[in-house]
BASE-157804 format. One record per residue (C-alpha): x, y, z. Coordinates in Angstrom, 1 decimal. Example, Ala and Ser with C-alpha at 12.3 -4.5 7.8 and 13.67 -1.06 7.14 Angstrom:
<site c1="12.3" c2="-4.5" c3="7.8"/>
<site c1="13.7" c2="-1.1" c3="7.1"/>
This chain:
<site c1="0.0" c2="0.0" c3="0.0"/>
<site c1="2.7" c2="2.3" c3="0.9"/>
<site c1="4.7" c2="1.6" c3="-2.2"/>
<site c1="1.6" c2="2.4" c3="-4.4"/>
<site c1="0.9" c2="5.6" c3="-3.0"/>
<site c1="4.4" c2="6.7" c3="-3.3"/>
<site c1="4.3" c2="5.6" c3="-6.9"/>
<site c1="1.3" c2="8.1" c3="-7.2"/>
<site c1="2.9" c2="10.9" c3="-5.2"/>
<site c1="5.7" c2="10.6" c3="-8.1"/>
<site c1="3.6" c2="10.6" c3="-10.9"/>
<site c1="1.5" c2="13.5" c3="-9.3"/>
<site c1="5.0" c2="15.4" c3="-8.9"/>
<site c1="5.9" c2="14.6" c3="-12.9"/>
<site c1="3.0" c2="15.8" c3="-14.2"/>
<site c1="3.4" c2="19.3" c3="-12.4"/>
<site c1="6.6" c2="19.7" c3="-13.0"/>
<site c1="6.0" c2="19.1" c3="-16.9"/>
<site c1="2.7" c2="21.9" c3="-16.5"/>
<site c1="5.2" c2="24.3" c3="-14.5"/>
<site c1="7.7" c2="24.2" c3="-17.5"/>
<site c1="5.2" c2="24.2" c3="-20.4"/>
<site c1="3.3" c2="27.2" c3="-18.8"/>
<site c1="6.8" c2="29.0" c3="-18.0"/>
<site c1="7.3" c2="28.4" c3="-21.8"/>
<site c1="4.4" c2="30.2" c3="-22.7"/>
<site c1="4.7" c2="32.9" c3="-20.1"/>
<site c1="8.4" c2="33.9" c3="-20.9"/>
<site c1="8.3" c2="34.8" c3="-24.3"/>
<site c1="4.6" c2="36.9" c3="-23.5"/>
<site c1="7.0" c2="38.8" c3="-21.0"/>
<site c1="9.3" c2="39.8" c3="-23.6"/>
<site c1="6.6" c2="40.3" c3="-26.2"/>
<site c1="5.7" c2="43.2" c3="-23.6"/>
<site c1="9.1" c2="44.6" c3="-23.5"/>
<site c1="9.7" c2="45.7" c3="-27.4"/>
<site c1="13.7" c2="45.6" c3="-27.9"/>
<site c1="15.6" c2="48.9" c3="-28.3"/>
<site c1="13.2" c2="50.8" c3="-26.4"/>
<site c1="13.5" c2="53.0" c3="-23.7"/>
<site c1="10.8" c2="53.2" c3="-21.5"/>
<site c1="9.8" c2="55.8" c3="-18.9"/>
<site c1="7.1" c2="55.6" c3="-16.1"/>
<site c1="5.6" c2="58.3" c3="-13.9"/>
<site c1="4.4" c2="56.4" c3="-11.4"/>
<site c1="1.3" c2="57.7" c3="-9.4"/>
<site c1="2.2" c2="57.8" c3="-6.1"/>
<site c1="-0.2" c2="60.6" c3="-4.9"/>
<site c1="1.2" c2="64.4" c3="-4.2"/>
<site c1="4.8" c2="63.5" c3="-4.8"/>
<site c1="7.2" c2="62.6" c3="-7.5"/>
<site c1="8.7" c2="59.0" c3="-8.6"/>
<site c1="9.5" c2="58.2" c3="-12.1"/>
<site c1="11.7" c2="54.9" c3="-13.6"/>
<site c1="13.1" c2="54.8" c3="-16.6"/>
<site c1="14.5" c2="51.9" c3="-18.2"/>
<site c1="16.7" c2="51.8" c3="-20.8"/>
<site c1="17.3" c2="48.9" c3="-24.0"/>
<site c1="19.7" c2="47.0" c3="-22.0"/>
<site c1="17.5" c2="47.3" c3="-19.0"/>
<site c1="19.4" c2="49.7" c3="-17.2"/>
<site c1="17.2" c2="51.7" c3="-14.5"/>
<site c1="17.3" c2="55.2" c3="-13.4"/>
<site c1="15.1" c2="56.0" c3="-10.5"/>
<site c1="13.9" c2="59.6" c3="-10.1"/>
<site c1="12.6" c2="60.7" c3="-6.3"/>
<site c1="10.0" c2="58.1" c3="-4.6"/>
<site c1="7.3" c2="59.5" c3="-3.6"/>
<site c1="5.5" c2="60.5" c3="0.1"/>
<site c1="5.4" c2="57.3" c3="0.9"/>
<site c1="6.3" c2="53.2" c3="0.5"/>
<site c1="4.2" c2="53.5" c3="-2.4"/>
<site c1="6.7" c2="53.3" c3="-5.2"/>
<site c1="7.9" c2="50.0" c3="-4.2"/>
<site c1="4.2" c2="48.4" c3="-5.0"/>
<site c1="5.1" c2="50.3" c3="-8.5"/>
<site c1="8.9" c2="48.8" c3="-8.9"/>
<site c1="7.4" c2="45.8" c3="-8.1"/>
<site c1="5.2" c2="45.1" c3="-10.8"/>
<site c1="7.4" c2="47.7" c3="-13.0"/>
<site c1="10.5" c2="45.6" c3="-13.0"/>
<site c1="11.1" c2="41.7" c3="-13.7"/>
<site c1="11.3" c2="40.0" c3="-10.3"/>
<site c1="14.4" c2="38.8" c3="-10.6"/>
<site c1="16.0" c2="42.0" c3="-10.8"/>
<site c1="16.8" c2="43.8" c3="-7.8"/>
<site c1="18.9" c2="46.7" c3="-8.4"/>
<site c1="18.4" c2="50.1" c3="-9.2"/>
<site c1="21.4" c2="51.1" c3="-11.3"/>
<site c1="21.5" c2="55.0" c3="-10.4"/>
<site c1="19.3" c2="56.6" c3="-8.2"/>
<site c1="18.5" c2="60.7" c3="-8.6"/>
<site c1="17.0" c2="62.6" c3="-5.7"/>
<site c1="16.2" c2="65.8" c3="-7.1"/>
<site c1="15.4" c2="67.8" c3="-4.0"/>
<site c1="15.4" c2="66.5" c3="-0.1"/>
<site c1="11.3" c2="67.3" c3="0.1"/>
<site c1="9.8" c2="64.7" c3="1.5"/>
<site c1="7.1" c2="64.0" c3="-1.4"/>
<site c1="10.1" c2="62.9" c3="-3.2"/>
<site c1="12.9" c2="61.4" c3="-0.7"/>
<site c1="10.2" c2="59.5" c3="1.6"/>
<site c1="9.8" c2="56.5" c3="-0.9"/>
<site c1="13.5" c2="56.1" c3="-1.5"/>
<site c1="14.4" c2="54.8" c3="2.0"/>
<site c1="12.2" c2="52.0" c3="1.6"/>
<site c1="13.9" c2="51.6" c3="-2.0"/>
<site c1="17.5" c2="51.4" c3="-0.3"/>
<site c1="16.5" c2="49.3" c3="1.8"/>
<site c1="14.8" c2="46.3" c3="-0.5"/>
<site c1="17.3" c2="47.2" c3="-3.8"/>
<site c1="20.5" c2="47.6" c3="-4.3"/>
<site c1="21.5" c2="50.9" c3="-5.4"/>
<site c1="24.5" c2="51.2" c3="-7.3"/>
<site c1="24.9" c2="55.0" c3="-7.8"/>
<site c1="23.7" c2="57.6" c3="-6.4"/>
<site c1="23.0" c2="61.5" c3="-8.1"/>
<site c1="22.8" c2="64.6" c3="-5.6"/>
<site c1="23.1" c2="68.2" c3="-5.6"/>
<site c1="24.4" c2="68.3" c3="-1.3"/>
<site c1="21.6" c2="70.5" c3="-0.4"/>
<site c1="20.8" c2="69.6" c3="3.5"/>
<site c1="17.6" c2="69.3" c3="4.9"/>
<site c1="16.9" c2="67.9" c3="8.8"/>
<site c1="13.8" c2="66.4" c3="8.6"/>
<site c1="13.8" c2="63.1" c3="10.3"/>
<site c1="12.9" c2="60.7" c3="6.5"/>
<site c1="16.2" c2="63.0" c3="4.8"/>
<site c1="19.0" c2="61.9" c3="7.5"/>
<site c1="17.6" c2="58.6" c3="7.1"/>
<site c1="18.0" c2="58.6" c3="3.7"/>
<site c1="21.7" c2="59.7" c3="4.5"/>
<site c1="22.4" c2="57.2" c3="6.7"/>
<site c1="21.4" c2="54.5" c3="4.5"/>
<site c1="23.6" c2="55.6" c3="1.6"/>
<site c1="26.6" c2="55.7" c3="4.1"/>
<site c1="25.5" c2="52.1" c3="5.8"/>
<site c1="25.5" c2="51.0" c3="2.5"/>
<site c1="28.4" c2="52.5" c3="1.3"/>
<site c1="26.8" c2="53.8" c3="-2.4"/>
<site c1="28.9" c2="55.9" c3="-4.1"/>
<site c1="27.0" c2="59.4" c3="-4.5"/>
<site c1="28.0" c2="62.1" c3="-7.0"/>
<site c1="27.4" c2="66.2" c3="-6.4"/>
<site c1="25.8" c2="67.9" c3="-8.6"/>
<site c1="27.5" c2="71.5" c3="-9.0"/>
<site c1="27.9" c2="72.0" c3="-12.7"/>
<site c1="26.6" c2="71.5" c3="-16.0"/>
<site c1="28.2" c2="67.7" c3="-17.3"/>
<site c1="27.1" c2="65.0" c3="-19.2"/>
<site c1="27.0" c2="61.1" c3="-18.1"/>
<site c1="27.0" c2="58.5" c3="-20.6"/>
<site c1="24.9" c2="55.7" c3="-19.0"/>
<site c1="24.3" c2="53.1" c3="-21.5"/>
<site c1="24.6" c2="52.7" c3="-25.1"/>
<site c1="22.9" c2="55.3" c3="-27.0"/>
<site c1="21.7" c2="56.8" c3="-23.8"/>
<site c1="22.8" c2="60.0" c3="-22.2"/>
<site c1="22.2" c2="61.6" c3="-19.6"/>
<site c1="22.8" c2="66.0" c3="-19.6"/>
<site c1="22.8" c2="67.8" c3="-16.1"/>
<site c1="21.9" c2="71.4" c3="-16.7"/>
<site c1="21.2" c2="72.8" c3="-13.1"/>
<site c1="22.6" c2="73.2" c3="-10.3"/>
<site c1="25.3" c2="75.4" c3="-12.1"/>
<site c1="26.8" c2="75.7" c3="-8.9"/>
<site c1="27.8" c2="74.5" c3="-5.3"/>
<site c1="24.7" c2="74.5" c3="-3.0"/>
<site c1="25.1" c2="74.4" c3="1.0"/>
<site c1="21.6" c2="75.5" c3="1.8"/>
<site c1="19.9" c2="74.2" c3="5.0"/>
<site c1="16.3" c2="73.8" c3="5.5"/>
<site c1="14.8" c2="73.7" c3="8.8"/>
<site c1="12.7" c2="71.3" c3="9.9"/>
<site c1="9.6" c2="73.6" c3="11.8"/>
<site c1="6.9" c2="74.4" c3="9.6"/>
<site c1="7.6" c2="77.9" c3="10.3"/>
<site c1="11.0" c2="77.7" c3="8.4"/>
<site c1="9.5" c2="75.0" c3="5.9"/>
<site c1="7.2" c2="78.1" c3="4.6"/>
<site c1="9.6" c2="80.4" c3="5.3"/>
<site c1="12.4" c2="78.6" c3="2.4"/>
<site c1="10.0" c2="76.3" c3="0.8"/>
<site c1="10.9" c2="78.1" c3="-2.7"/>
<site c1="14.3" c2="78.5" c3="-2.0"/>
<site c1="14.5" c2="74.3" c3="-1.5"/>
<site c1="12.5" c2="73.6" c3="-5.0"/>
<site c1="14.6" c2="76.1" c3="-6.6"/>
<site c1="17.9" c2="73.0" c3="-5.6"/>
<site c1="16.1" c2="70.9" c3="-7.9"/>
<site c1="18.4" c2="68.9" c3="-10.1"/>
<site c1="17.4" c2="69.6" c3="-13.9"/>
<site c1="18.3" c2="67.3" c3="-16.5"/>
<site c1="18.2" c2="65.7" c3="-19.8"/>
<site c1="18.1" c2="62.1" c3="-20.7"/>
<site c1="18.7" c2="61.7" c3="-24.6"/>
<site c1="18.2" c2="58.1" c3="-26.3"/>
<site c1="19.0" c2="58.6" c3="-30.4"/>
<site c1="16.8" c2="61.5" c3="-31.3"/>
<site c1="14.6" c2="61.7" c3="-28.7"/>
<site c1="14.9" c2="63.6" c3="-25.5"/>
<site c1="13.4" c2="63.7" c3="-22.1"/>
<site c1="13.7" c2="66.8" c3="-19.4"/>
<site c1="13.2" c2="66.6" c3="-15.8"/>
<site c1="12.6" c2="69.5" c3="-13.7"/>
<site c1="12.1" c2="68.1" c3="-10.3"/>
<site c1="10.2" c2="71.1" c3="-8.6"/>
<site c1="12.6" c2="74.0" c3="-10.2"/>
<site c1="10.1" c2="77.2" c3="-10.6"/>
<site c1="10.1" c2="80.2" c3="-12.8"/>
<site c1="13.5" c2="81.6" c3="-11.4"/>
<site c1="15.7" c2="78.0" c3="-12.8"/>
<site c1="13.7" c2="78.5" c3="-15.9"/>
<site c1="15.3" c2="82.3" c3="-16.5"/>
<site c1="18.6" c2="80.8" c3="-15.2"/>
<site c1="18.3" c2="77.7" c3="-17.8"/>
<site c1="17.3" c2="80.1" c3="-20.3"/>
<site c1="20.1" c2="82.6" c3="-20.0"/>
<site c1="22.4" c2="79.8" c3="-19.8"/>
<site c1="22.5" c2="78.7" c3="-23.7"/>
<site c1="21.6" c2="75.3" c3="-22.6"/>
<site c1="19.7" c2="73.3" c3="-25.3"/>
<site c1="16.3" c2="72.7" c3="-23.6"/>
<site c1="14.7" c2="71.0" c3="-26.5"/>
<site c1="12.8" c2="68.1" c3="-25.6"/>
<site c1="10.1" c2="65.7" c3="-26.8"/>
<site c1="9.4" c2="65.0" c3="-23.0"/>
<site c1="8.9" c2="67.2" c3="-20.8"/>
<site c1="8.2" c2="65.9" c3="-17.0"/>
<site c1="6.7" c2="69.5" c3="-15.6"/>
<site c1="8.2" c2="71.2" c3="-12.5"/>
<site c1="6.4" c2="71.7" c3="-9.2"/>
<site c1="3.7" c2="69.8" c3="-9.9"/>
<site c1="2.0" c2="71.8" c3="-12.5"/>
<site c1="1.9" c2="74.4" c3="-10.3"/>
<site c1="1.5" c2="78.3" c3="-11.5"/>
<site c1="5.0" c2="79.0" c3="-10.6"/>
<site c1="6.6" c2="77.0" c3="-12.9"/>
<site c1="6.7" c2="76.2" c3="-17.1"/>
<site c1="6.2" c2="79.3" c3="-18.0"/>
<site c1="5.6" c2="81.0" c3="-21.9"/>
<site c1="9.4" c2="81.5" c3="-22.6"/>
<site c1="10.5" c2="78.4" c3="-21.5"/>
<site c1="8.0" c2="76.1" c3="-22.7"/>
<site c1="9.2" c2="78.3" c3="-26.1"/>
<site c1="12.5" c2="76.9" c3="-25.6"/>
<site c1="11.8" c2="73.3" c3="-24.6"/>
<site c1="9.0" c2="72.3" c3="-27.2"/>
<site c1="7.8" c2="69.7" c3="-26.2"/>
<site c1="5.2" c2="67.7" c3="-27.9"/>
<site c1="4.3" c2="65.4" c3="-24.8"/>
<site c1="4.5" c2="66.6" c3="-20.9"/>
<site c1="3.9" c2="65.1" c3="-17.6"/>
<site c1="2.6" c2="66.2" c3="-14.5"/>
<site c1="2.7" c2="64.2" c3="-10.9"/>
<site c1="0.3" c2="65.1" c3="-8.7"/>
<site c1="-2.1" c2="64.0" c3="-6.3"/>
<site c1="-5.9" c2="63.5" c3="-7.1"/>
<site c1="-8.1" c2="66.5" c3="-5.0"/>
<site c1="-4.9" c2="67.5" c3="-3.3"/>
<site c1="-5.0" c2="70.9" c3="-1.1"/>
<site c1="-2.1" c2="72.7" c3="-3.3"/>
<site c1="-4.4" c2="73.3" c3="-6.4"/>
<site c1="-1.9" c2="71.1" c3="-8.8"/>
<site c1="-1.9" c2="71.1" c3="-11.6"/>
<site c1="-2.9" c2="74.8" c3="-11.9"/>
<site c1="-5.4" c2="75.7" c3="-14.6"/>
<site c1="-3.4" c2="78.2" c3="-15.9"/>
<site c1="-0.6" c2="75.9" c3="-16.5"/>
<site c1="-2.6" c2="73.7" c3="-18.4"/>
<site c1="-3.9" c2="76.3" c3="-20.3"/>
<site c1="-0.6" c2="76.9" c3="-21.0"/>
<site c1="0.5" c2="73.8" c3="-22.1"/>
<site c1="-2.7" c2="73.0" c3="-24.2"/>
<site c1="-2.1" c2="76.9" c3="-26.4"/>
<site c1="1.1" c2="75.5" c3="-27.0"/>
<site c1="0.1" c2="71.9" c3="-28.5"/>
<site c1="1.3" c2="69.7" c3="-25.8"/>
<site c1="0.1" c2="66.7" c3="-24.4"/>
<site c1="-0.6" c2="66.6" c3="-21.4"/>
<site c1="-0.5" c2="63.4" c3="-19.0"/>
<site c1="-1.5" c2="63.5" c3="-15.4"/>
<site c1="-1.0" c2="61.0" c3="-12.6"/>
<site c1="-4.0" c2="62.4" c3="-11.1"/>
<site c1="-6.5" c2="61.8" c3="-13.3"/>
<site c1="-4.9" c2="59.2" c3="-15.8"/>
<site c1="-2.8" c2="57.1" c3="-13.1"/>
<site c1="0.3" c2="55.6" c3="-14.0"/>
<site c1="1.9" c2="56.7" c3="-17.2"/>
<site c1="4.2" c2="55.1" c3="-19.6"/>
<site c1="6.5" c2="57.0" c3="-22.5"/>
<site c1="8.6" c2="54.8" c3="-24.9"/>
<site c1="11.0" c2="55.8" c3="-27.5"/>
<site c1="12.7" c2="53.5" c3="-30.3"/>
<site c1="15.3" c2="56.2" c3="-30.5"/>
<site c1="14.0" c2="58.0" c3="-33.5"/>
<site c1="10.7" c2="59.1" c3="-31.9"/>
<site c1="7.9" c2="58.8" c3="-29.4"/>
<site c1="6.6" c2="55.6" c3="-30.5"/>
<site c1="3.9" c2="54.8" c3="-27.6"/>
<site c1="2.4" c2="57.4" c3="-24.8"/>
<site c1="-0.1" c2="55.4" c3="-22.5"/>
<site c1="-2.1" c2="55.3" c3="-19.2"/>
């Protein structure tokens, strides 16, 4: 009796393993067939009033851009990324806020991060220093951003920093008297930059406002994009006339919460954006969004 029900176990065992490797045949190449080769992919996540965004290259490099008020953004890299990988290959905080540093603690502490971008503004809130002290537990090598450079990240991707232009030491406080007090100052750290795959381009602006924009402006700096990922939110303080002149774009982004108590986006930005022909896509309403590029143009905007 016990010989014949351990011949049935094994048989029972066979079949599912030969159901488990026929389905996995099936299953891998519909994974791929949803990840078109030589495309670079980017993702605004929706993680309510804050700011994450991935972008993954051909080769399936990943940049990670801010993470959000909260552990939200790892629900997103989760189902974002394949399960086996778990890195994150450089990591940009834009500006110490905490609707965009929050999310990233959680990230150091599930991924490995390999690089890290910065511009050394200081803030003391309690989520920043942890942030810190991860990055020195850890040991990832972080680079200052002080001056206008260019990074080449993978093949036929580059990245362009355009601001900051120059060395920032600026503290912010943590009392919600000084928070109001410098809260412009602090967006106005916000590291700006270009990532460029083939033809195509894509600018982040992390919260910068109207004064970067003049800055960027007066600077020379090429600000032509296909992509642009709007600053602040949408708010009314940023994108303004000349620069959305200078960068014209034909899709943009906003990240912002749905009914949040700032107002974002601001009508008159999206008035603004709409008189100048651009698309806009907004966490808020639409979710999630995804922007791919084969290199020679924007080949697939979606919610």
């Amino acid at each position: 009796m016990k010989k014949r029900l351990y011949y049935i176990l094994t048989l029972l065992i066979i079949a599912a393993a030969v159901i488990i490797a026929q389905s996995w045949q099936n299953i891998v190449p519909q994974i791929h067939a949803r990840a078109p080769q030589h495309v670079l992919t980017m993702r605004a996540f929706d993680v309510g009033q804050g700011d994450a965004t991935l972008v993954i290259t051909p080769s399936g490099k990943t940049i990670l851009i801010d993470g959000g008020p909260d552990d939200t953004v790892m629900d997103k890299l989760g189902r974002a990324l394949p399960f086996f990988k778990k890195d994150i290959d450089l990591m940009i905080l834009t500006h110490p806020h905490s609707d965009h540093v929050t999310g990233l603690v959680s990230v150091l502490k599930r991924y490995k991060v390999k690089e890290i971008y910065y511009t050394g503004t200081v803030h003391t809130s309690s989520v920043f220093i942890e942030w810190l002290k991860l990055i020195k537990e850890k040991q990832i090598p972080m680079h200052i951003v002080s001056y206008q450079e260019e990074l080449q990240f993978d093949e036929g991707v580059k990245l362009a920093f355009l601001y900051p232009d120059h060395e920032l030491a600026e503290v912010e406080e943590a009392s919600e008297e000084k928070r109001g007090q410098r809260k412009n100052n602090l967006n106005n750290t916000s590291i700006v930059f270009k990532i460029a795959y083939g033809r195509t381009q894509f600018l982040f602006m992390g919260d910068a406002e109207a004064p970067v924009e003049e800055t960027l402006l007066a600077s020379g700096a090429d600000l032509r994009a296909d992509v642009l990922k709007a600053g602040h939110h949408g708010s009314h303080s940023s994108t303004s006339e000349d620069f959305l002149k200078a960068v014209s774009p034909r899709y943009a982004t906003i990240s912002a919460g749905r009914n949040n108590d700032y107002g974002h986006p601001h009508l008159s930005t999206l008035k603004r954006l709409e008189r100048f022909g651009v698309y806009a896509y907004r966490t808020d309403t639409e979710g999630d969004i995804t922007i791919m590029s084969d290199g020679e143009k924007i080949i697939d905007a979606v919610h």
